[in-house]
N, C-alpha and C positions, 0 to 999 in steps of 0.2 A: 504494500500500500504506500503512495505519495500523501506528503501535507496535506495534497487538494480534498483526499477522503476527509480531511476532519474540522472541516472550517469552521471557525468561530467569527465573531462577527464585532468588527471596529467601525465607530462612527465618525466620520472625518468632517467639521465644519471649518469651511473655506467658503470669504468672501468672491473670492472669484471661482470659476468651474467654466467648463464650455457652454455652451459656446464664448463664453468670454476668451477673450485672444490674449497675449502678452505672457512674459517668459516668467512671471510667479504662476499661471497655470499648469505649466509643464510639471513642478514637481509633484504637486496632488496628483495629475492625470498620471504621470506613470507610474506611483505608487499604487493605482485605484489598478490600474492595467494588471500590475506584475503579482500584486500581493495575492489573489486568489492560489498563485500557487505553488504557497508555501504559506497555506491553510488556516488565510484571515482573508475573507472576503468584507470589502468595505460598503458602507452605507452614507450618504450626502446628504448633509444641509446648507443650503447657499439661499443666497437671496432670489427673487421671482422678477428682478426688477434692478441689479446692481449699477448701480450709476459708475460707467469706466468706459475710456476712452475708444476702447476698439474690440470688436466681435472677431472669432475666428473658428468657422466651424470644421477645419480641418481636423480640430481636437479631440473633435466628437469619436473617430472611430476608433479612437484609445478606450472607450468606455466599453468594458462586457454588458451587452445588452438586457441582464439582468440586475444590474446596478439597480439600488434603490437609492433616488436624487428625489430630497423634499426641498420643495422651495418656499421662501418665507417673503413676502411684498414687503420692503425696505420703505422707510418716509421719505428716504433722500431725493432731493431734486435730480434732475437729470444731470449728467453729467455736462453737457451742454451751457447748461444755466450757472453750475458750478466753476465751470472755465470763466463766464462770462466774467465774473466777480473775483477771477483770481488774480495774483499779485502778477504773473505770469504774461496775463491778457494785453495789457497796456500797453502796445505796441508803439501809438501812437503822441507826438511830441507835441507843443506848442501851450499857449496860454488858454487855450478856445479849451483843450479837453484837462484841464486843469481840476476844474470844479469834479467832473463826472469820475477820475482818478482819485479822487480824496473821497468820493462817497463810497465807491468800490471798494477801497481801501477798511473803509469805516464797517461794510458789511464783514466783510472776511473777516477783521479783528473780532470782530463781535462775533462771530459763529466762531471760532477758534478759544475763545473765552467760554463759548457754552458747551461745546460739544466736546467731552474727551473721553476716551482719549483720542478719538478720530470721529470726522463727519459720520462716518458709519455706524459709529454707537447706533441712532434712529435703528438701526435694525435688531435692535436689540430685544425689543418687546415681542415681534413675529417671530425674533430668531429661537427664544427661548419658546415659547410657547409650542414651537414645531417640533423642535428638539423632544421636549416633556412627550407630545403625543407619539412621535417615532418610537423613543426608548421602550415606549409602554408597547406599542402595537406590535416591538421584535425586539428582539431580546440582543444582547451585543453585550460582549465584554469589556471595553474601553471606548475609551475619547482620544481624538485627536485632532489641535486645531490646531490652524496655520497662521499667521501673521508677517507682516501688518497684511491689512488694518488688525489693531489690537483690539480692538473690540472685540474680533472673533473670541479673544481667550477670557473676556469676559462673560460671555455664553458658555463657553466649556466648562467657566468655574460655576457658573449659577447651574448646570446640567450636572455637575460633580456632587456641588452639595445635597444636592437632591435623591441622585440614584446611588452616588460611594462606586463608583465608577472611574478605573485610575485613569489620573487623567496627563496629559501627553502634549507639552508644547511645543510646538516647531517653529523658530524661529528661523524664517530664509532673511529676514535683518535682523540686526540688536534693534532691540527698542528706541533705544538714545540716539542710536545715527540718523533710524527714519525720522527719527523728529527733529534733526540737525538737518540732514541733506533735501529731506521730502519737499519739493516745492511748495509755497504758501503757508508755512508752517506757522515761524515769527513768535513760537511760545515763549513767554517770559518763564520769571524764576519762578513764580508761583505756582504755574501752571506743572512748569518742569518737577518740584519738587511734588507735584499732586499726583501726577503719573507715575512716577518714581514710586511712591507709597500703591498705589493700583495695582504696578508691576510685582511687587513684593507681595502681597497678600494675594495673588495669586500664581504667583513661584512656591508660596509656602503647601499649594493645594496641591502641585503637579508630584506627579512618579517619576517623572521621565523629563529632561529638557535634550531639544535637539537643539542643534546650529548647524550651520553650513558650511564654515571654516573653523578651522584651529584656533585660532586668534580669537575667534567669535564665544567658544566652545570653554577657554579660558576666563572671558569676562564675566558669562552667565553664571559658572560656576560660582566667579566672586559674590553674585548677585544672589543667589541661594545662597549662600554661606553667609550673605549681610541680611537676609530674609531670614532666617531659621528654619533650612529647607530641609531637607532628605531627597530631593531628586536624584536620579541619575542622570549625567549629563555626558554625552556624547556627539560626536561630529559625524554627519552623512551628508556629504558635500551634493550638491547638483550633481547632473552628470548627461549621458548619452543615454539614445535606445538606438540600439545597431540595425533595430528592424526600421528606421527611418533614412538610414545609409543603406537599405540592403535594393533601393530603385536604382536600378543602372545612372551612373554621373553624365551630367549634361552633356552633350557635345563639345566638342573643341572648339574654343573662339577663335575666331579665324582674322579678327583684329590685329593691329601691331602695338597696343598699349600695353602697359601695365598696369595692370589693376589693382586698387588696392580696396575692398571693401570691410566697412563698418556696418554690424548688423546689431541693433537695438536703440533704445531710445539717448538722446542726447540731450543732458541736462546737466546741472551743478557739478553733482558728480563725478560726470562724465566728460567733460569740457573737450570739446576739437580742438581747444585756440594752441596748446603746445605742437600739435600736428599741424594745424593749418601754417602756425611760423614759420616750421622747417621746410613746409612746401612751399613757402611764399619765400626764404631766406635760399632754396633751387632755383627760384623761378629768376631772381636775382644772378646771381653764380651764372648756371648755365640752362638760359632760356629756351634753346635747341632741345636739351635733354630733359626739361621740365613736358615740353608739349606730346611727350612721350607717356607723360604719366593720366593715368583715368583712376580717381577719386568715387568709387561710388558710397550711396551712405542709402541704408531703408532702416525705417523707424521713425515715432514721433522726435520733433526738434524745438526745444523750447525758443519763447522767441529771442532768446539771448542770444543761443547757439546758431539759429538762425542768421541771426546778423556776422556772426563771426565766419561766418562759411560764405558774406556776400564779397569778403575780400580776395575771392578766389575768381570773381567776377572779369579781373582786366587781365587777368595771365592767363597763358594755353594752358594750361590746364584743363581737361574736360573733367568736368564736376555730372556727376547723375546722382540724383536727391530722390528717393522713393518714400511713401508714406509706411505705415505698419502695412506689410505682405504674410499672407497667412505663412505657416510654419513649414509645410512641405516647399513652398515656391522662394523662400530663405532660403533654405537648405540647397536650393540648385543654384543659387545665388552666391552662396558661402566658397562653395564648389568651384566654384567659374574662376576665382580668385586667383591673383600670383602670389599676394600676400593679404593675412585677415588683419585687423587692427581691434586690439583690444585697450580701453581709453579709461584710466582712473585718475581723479586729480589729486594732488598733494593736501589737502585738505587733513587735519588731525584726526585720526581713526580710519579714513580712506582706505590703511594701509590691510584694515581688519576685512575688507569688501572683498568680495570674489564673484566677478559677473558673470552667473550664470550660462553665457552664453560663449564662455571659452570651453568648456567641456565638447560641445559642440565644435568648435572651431578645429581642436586636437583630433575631432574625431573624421574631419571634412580631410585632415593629412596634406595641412598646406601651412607653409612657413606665418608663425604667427609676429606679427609686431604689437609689442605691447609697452604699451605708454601709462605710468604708472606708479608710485613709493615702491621702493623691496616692501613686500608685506604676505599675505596669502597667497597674491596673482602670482608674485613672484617664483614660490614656494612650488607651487604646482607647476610652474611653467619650468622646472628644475629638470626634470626628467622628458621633457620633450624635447627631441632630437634638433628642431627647428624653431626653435625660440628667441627672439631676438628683444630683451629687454631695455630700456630708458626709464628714467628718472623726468619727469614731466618738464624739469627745469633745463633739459640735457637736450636743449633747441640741436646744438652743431651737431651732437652724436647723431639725431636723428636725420638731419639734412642729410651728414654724411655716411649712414644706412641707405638712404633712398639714393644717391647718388652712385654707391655702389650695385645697388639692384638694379639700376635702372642700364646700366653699364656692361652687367652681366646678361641682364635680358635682351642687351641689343645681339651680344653673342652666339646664344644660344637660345632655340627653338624648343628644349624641349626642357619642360618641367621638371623639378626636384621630385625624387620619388619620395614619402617619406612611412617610412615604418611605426607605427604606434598602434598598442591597442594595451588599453591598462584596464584592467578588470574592477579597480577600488572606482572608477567613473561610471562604470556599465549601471543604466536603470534599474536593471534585472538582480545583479547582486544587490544594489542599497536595496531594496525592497525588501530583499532576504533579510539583510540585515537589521529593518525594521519588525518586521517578521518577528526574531530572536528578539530585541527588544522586549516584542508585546508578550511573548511569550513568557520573558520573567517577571516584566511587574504583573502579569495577571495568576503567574504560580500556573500556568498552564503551559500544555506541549500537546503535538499532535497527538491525538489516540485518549487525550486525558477528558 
């Protein structure tokens, strides 16, 4: 007999799920994919109505068709209306829209003073109440929720107290960063110190803390230990599903550029402006060898990064800007690539970040450039054969990266081969490995 004869049954609430798009739904969806079997099949609560920026229902066919997905009507405004009033929006300059920027300004504050620990709380009254009737109408041995929004783990803990049901946080960020780097944030200290007390009282409830990096995996711990916790804390980083790689790779471009793509969203965080220098500081140097190079970027682009990318406007450069692309038509994207670019900024704690979408990038098996602090990215990118690391402030190294690639590529026709396949990244394993998890804090194992 396999796991799969003996499944028990974990309840996984996340604010996002498919069809929602963007790369925190990838890890719920392949955890919900892989865990059946190895003999916890999952159960969903998500919201009926989640207010976020992009749909993708490529992600759907990750789902076993017998998944039970409850959904809960959220109070949130649309996401739409939410941009409209963000700090983010205000693109435009002069004295005429002066007035209409301080009133915007004035709503945001005031929703960020009431709602915490996120606009998402409002879902909190559906979220529980769906929860309560799930748990009762099927029986399941654990919780597990995901964040941000933190809110979700405020539902796991009012669903904990209730059933004694060990409960399971999975942080794919620390608390503290999202609410440093997250656009529109602006919390003051009081606010901060109020989450901080939230954060703790329900660390003190959790079995089980995950994170997603090392670094990460260290702070939490501190964090239960300044809580009065007993969690176990462990790291299950992001990673790959091979059966997303396993569609024959795109055709050969038949172009004479060099490509470099960026795949996800461009924000605070994530800043172009140290990449865009070094291609603006080629474009200077040697103008010939700059019009060789092709810059593409797919994902949203806040309106900062937006401006930063218009400097690429007067040099040859060819620039291709895509919006969020569902997941499978990335992935041929990723592919196409001579080099991927992965983008952190020097910011404090930055160094603790691991995006998501290099897991993928290692697994596309094409020379990564990563722009960045030494910190987790770094760490991971240790063992990959084709790695090419900067420090965000290391403008010339990076010119002189590009300069050399682009030099090489004029030589040669035919692509770097590159060997990698690491199993601690494989979807399939971390799900095992949650798997084992649930299986100790619930004192159960298959067959029991």
């Amino acid at each position: 007999m396999t796991p799969s004869d003996f499944q028990r049954r974990v309840l996984f609430i996340t604010y996002a799920f498919p069809p929602v798009g963007g790369a925190g739904v990838q890890r719920v969806t392949k955890f919900v994919k892989y865990l059946p079997g190895f003999g916890w099949t999952p159960s969903i609560l998500t919201p009926s109505n989640p207010s976020v920026p992009v749909l993708d229902s490529s992600l759907s066919s990750d789902i076993p068709g017998d998944t039970i997905v409850r959904r809960a009507r959220t109070f949130e405004p649309s996401y739409a209306l939410k941009n409209l009033v963000s700090a983010g929006s205000g693109e435009r300059s002069g004295h005429r829209f002066a007035a209409l920027r301080a009133a915007k300004d004035a709503v945001r504050h005031t929703l960020i003073r009431m709602l915490h620990p996120d606009p998402q709380v409002l879902w909190y009254p559906a979220g529980v109440r769906a929860g309560r009737r799930l748990l009762k109408d099927v029986r399941h041995e654990a919780i597990i929720v995901t964040g941000p929004p933190f809110s979700t783990f405020l539902i796991g803990a009012a669903l904990h107290r209730e059933t004694g049901l060990p409960l399971v946080l999975d942080y794919r960020d620390e608390w503290g960063l999202a609410n440093r780097f997250l656009e529109n944030k602006g919390y003051g200290r009081l606010a901060v110190r109020f989450q901080s007390v939230m954060q703790r009282r329900v660390v003190r409830k959790a079995s089980a803390i995950v994170a997603t990096t090392a670094s990460s995996a260290g702070t939490l711990t501190r964090i239960r230990d300044d809580a009065g916790g007993t969690a176990r804390v462990l790291c299950i980083h992001n990673g790959f599903d091979p059966d997303d790689f396993a569609r024959p790779a795109p055709p050969a471009r038949r172009d004479s550029r060099y490509r470099i793509v960026y795949a996800g969203t461009l924000w605070n965080l994530t800043s172009v402006a140290p990449l865009i220098d070094a291609v603006s500081a080629l474009c200077r140097q040697s103008p010939e060898v700059a019009a060789r190079l092709e810059l593409v970027l797919a994902g949203r682009r806040t309106t900062d990064q937006q401006r930063t990318l218009t400097r690429l406007l007067e040099t040859p450069v060819h620039v291709v800007e895509h919006n969020y692309m569902a997941h499978d038509l990335v992935l041929d994207l990723m592919r196409s690539a001579d080099v991927l670019c992965a983008l952190l900024t020097d910011a404090p704690g930055a160094e603790r970040v691991l995006p998501g979408k290099i897991f993928e990038y290692m697994a596309c098996r094409r020379p990564i450039l990563a722009i960045a602090p030494p910190g987790d990215l770094w760490q991971v990118l240790e063992d990959y054969p084709a790695a090419h690391r900067y420090e965000p402030s290391d403008v010339g190294g990076i010119t002189a990266f590009l300069a050399r690639r682009l030099q090489e590529f004029e030589t040669s026709a035919t692509k770097q081969a590159i060997m990698w396949d690491d199993p601690r990244y494989n979807r399939r394993e971390q799900a095992r490995t949650l798997a084992g998890l649930l299986s100790d804090i619930t004192g159960s194992s298959p067959g029991s």
